[in-house]
C-alpha positions as a printed NumPy array, in Angstrom:
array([[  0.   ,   0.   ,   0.   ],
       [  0.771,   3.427,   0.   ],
       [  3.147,   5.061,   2.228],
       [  2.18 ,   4.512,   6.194],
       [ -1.088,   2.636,   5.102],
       [ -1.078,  -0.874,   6.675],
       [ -2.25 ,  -4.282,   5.019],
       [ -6.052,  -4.752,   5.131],
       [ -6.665,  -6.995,   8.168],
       [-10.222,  -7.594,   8.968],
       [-12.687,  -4.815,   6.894],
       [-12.934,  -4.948,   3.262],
       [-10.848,  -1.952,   1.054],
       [-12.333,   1.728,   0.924],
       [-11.787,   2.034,  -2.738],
       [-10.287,   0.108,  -5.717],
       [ -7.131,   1.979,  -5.27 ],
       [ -6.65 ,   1.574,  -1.994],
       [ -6.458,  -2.201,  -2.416],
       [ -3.748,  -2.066,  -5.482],
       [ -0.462,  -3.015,  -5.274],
       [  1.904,  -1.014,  -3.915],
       [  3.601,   1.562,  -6.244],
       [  5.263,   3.876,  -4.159],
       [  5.444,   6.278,  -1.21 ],
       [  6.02 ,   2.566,   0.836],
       [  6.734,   2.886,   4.157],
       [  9.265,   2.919,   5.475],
       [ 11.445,   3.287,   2.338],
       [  9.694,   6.38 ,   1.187],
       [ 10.58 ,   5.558,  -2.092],
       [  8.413,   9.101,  -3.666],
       [ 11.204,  10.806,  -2.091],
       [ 13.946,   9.489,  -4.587],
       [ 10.93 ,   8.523,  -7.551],
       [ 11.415,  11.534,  -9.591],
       [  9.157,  10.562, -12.057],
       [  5.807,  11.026,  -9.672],
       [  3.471,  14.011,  -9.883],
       [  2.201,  16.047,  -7.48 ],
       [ -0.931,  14.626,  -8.234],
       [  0.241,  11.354,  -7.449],
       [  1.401,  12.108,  -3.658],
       [ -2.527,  13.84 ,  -3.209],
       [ -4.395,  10.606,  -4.572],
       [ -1.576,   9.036,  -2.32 ],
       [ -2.809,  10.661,   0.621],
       [ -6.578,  10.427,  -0.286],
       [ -5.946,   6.881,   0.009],
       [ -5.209,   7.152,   3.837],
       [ -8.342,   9.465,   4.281],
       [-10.786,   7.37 ,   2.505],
       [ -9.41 ,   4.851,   5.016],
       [-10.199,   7.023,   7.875],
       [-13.459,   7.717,   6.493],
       [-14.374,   4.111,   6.651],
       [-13.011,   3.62 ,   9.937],
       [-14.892,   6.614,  11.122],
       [-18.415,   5.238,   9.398],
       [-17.279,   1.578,  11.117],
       [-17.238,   3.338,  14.426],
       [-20.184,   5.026,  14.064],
       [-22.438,   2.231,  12.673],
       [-20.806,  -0.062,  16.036],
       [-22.158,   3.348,  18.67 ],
       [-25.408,   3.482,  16.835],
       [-26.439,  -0.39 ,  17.242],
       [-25.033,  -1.359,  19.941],
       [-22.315,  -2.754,  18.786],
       [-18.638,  -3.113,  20.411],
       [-17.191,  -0.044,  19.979],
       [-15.39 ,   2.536,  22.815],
       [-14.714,   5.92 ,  23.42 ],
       [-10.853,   5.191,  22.736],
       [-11.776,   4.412,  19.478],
       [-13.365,   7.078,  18.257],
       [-10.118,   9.535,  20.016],
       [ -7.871,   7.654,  18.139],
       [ -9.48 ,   7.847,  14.852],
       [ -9.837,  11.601,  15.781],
       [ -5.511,  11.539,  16.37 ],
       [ -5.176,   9.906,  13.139],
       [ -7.381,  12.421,  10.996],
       [ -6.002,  15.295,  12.644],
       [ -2.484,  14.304,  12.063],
       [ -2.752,  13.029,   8.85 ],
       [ -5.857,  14.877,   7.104],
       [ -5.571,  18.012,   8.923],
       [ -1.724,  18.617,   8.768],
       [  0.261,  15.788,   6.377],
       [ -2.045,  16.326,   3.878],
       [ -3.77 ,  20.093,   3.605],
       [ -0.89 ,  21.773,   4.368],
       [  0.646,  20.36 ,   1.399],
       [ -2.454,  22.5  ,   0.009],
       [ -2.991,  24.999,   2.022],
       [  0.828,  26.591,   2.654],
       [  2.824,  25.358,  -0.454],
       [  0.347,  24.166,  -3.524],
       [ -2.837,  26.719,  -3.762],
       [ -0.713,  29.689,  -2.817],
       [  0.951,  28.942,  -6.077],
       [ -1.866,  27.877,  -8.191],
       [ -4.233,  30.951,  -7.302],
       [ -2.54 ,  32.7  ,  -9.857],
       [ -1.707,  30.573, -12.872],
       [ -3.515,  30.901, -15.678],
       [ -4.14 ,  34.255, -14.327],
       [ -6.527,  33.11 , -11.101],
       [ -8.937,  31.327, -13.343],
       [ -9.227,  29.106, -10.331],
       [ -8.714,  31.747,  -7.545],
       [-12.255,  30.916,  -6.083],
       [-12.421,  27.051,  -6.723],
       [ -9.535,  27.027,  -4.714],
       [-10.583,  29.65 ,  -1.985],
       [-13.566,  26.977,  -1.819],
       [-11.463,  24.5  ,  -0.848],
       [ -9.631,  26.363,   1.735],
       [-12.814,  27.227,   3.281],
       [-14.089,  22.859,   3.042],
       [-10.324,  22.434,   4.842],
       [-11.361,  24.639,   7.759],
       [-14.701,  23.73 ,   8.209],
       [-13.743,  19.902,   7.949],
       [-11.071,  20.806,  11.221],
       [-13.929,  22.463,  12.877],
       [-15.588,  19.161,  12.579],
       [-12.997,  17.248,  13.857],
       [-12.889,  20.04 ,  16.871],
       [-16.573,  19.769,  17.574],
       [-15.913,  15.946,  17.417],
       [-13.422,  16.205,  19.995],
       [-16.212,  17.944,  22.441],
       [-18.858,  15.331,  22.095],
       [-16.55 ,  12.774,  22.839],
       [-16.069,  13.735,  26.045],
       [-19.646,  12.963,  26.929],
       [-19.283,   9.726,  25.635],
       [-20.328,   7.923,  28.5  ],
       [-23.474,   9.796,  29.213],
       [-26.353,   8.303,  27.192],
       [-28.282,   8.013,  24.005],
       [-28.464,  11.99 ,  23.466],
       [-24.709,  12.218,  23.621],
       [-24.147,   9.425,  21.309],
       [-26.571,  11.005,  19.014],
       [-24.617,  13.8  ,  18.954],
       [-21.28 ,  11.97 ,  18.131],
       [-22.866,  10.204,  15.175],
       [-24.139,  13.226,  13.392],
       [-21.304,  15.038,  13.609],
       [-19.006,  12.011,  12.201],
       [-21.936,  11.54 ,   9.575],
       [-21.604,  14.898,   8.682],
       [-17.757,  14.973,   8.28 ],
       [-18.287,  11.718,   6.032],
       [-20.33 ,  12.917,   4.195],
       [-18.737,  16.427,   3.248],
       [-15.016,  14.985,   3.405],
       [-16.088,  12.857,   0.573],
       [-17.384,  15.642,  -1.524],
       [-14.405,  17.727,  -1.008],
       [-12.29 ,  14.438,  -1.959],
       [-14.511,  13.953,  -5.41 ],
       [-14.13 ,  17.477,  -5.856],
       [-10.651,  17.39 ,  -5.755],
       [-10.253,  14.541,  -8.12 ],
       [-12.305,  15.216, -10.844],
       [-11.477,  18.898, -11.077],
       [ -8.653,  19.68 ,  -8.944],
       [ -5.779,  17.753,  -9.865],
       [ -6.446,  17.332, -13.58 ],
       [ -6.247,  20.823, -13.571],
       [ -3.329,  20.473, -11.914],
       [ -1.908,  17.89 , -14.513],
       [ -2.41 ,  20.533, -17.154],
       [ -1.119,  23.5  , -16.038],
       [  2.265,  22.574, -13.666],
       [  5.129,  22.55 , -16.132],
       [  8.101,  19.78 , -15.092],
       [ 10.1  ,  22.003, -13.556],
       [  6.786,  23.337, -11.426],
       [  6.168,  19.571, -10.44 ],
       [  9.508,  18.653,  -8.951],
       [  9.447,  21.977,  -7.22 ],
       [  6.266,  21.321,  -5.705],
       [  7.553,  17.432,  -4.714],
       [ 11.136,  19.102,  -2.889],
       [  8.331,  21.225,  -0.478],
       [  6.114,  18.286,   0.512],
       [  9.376,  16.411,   0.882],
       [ 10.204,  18.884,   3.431],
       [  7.181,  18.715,   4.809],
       [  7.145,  15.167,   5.507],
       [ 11.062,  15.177,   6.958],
       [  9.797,  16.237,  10.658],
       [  7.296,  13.426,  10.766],
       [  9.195,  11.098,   9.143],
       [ 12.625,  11.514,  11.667],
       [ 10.17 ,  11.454,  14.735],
       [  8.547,   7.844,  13.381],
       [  4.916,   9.677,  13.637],
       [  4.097,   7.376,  10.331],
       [  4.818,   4.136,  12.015],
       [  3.19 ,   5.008,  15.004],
       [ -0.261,   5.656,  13.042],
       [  0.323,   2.644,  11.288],
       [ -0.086,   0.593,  13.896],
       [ -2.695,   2.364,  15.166],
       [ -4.838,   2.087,  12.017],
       [ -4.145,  -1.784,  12.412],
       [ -5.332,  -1.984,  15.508],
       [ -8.727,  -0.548,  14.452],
       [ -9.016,  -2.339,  12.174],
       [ -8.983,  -5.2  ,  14.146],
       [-10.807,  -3.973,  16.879],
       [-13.672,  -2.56 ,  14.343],
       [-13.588,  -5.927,  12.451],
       [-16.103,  -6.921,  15.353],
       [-19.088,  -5.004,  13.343],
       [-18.836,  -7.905,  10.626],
       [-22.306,  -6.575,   8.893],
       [-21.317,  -2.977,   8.242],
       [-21.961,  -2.004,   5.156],
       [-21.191,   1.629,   3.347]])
């Protein structure tokens, strides 16, 4: 699989891609970082991957706390680490402080407010995750405050999977068109350097084993379906 993603263990795959073999960005040999003929285009769907993962995990979850099925508050704050670490920093700040800074004004800003729309999806989806963070905490304290969990993680579903459509049928075709070589490998360098802190402090591993273990735990809702 992709780069921190772990073998499938117990749920079925997200998406197609996510259950291809392994291409690049495998960890831990990173090899995008010496593969100089991927796109930045390639490292996104890359990431995508991992959310779409998370996503599932998240609906897993959910579906366990809404039937009474085994699930625990730990759960749930885990996925929450994962998705802010990985969705809310690895991945849109690739976007947010190095790729649509640039882009806003190619082909003089033809897609200055497509991408301001996308900024705006990136902060709402972290006030999700925020508000998330606050239900949990009542966890323990009935039906009304599990309600309250799964609406907000049906919500975040929901939208995080429109912004992710939106990115792929629009976005990064775009992108394909109008990044010239030079602009790619550019690009790659920055999200290289943006992935060197994680990657010397072993944060990747660390969620990797983490997403296995939910997956295993999770695995107990055998008749999930999406």
């Amino acid at each position: 699989m992709k780069k921190f993603l772990v073998p499938l263990v117990v749920i079925s795959c997200v998406s197609n891609t996510a259950c291809s073999a392994p291409k690049h960005r495998m960890y831990p040999e990173h090899t995008h970082l010496e593969n100089t003929n991927l796109l930045v285009t390639d490292i996104l769907h890359d990431d995508f991957d991992v959310v779409k993962r998370m996503l599932h995990l998240l609906g897993k979850a959910t579906y366990c706390l809404e039937n009474g099925k085994p699930v625990s508050k730990e759960n749930f704050q885990d996925l929450v680490k994962i998705i802010s670490g990985f969705s809310d920093k690895h991945h849109q700040e690739k976007e947010d402080k190095v790729l649509f800074p640039a882009l806003k004004v190619k082909n003089d800003g033809e897609k200055k407010d497509f991408l301001g729309r996308l900024l705006m999806e990136h902060v709402s989806a972290r006030d999700a995750i925020r508000n998330l963070t606050g239900a949990l905490i009542h966890f323990d304290q009935g039906k009304k405050a599990k309600k309250k969990i799964a609406k907000i993680a049906h919500s975040y579903i929901k939208d995080m999977e429109k912004h992710i459509e939106m990115e792929e049928k629009i976005l990064f075709p775009w992108i394909g068109k109008v990044l010239t070589p030079d602009e790619q490998a550019m690009f790659m360098k920055k999200f290289e350097t943006l992935e060197k802190e994680d990657l010397e402090a072993g944060i990747h591993e660390k969620y990797s084993s983490m997403i296995e273990r939910l997956e295993q735990q999770l695995g107990l809702c055998s008749d999930f379906k999406e």
